[in-house]
Structure formats: structure tokens, C-alpha cells
C-alpha positions as CSV (number, residue, x, y, z in Angstrom):
1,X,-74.1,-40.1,79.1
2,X,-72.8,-43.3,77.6
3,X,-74.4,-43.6,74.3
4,X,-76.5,-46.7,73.4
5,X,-75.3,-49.9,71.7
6,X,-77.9,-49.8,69.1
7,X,-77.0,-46.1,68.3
8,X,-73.2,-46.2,68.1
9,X,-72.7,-47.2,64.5
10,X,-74.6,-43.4,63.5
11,X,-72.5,-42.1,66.8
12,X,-69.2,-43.6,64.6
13,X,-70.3,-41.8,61.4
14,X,-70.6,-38.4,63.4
15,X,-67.3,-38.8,64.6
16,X,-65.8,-38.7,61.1
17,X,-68.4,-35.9,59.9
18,X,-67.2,-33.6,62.8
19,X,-63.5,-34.1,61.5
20,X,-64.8,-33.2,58.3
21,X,-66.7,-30.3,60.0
22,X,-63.7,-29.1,61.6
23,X,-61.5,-29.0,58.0
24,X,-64.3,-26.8,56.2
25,X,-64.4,-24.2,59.4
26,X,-60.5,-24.5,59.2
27,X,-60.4,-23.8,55.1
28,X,-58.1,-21.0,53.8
29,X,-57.3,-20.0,50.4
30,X,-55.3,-22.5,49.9
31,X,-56.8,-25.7,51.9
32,X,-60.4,-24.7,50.4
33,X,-60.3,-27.1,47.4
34,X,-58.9,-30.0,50.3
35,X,-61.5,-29.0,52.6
36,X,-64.5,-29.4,49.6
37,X,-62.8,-32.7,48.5
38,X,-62.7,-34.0,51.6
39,X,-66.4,-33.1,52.7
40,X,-67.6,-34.7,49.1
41,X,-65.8,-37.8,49.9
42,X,-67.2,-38.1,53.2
43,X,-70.6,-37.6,51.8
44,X,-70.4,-39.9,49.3
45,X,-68.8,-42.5,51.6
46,X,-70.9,-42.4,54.6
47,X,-72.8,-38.8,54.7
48,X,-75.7,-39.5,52.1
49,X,-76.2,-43.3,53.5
50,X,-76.6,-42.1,57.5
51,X,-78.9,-39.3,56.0
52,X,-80.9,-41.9,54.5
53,X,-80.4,-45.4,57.6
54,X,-82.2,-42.0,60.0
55,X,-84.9,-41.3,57.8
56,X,-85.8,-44.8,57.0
57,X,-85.3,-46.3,60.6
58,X,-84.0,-44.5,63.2
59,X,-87.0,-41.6,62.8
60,X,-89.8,-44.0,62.2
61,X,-88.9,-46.3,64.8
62,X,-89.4,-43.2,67.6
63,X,-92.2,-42.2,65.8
64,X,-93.7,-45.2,67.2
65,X,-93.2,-44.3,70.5
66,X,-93.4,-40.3,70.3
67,X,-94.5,-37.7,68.9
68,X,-93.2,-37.4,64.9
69,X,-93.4,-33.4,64.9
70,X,-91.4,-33.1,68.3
71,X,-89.2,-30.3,67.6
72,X,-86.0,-32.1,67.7
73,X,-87.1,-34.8,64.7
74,X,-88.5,-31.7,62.5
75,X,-85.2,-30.1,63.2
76,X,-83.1,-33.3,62.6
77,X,-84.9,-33.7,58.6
78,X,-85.3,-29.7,58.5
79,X,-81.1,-29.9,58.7
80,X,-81.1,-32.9,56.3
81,X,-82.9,-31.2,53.4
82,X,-80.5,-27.3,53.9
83,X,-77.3,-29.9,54.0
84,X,-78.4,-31.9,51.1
85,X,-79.0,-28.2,49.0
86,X,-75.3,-27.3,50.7
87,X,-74.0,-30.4,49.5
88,X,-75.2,-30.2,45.3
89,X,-73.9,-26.3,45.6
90,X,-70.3,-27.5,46.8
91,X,-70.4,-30.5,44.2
92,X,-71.8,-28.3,41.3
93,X,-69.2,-25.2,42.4
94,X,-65.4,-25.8,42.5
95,X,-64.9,-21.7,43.0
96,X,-66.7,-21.6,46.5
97,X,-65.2,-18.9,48.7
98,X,-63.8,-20.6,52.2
99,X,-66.7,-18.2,53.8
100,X,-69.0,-20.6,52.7
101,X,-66.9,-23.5,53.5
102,X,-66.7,-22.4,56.8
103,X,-70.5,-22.1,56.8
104,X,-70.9,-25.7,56.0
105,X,-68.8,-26.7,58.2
106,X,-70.8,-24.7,60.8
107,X,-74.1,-26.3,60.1
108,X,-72.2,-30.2,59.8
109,X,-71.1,-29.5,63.1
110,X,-74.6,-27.7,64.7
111,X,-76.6,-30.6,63.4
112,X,-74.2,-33.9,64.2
113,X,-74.2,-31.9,67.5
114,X,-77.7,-31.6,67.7
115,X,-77.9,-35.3,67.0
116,X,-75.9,-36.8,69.9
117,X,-77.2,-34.2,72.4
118,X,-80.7,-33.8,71.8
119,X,-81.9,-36.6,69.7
120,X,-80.3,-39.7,70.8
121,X,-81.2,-38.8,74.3
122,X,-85.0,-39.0,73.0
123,X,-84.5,-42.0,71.1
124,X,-82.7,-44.0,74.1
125,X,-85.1,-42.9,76.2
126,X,-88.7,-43.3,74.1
127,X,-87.9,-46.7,72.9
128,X,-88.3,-50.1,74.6
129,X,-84.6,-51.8,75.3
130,X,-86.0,-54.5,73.2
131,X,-86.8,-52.7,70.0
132,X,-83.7,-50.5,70.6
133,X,-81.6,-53.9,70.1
134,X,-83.9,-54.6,67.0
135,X,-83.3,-51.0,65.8
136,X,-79.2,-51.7,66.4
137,X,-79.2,-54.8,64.4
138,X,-81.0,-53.0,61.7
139,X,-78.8,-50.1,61.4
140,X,-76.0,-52.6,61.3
141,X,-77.1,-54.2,58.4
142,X,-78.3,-51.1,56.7
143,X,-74.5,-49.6,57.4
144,X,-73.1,-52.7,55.8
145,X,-75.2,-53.3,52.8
């Protein structure tokens, strides 16, 4: 399924989280400390701002239209909060094993995942085409500012 207008600027940010995904699952001995840097630089470029543009709009705007504790949404913030407590424990850490860079790596990639399969879907489908363009134009701005 194409993926909506309105959604493609988070869609773009997934993209660049699964490459990150893919470097932490890939992390060795000696590509860990890459594979952290790269996943810290990632969060602090785009990661922590995405978290925040779905919590802020993306969520409450299909809240309007659906049901808030649909599993999918609780899943979605449930995967926010564990990634968020993964992500102060890598930042705070500089010795983590690649075992738990992999792990990272495997819940980046189950939630982004989770995201464009599952969620999006609902989103596209709950909301009218007219509040989905509002709801593209604000992410735009959001991803800019």
C-alpha cells in the first residue's frame, strides 16, 4: 500500500532509523562503539523529535476519530517509553556488550515496523482526507522547526 502524503515525512525518518536498526543488530566487538554512536546521533537528530511530532499530533489527531486505547496506539507509546529507557542506558554506558546493541536494534526495528504496518494503516484509514492534509502540513512544520 502506497503510504499517505501527509504521513511520509515520519515514513522518511523510519527509513533512516531502520539503517540505524540494521547497524546495532550487525554490531561486533569492534563496530559496537560505531553502531552506539551512530544510534545516539540518529536520536538526537531526528529520533527524540518523531518520538515527540507522534505524541503531540499524529496520536491525538486519530484519537479524534478512534479509539485512544486501540491496541496498536498503546503499543506505539508503550515502545516509546522502553526506547527512551534503552536510549539514556546506551548514552549513560559506553561499555554496552553488542548483545544489547543487537537488542536495540531489535526493538528499533519491531516498533518502526509496527508503525508503517499497523499504525499508519489506522491512521489513513480513521481520518478524513481533509484533516489528513491538515495533519501533513502540521508534521511538516513541526519536522522543520
Amino acid at each position: 500500500m502506497k503510504r499517505s502524503e501527509a504521513l511520509q515525512p515520519l515514513s522518511r525518518d523510519h527509513h533512516q532509523g531502520l539503517f540505524v536498526a540494521v547497524q546495532l543488530k550487525r554490531a561486533d566487538a569492534e563496530t559496537a562503539a560505531k553502531a552506539r554512536q551512530a544510534f545516539l546521533d540518529f536520536w538526537r537528530s531526528e529520533g527524540s523529535n518523531h518520538f515527540r511530532i507522534e505524541e503531540e499530533l499524529v496520536l491525538p489527531a486519530y484519537a479524534r476519530h478512534a479509539s485512544a486505547q486501540e491496541e496498536a496506539v498503546v503499543r506505539v507509546l508503550t515502545d516509546h517509553v522502553d526506547l527512551r529507557r534503552r536510549r539514556a542506558e546506551i548514552e549513560a554506558d559506553e561499555s554496552l556488550e553488542p548483545a544489547s546493541l543487537h537488542e536495540l536494534g531489535e526493538r528499533l526495528q519491531a516498533h518502526i515496523r509496527h508503525e508503517e504496518r499497523v499504525l499508519f494503516p489506522l491512521i489513513e484509514k480513521a481520518l478524513p482526507e481533509e484533516e489528513l492534509a491538515r495533519l501533513g502540513a502540521e508534521l511538516e512544520r513541526a519536522e522543520a522547526g
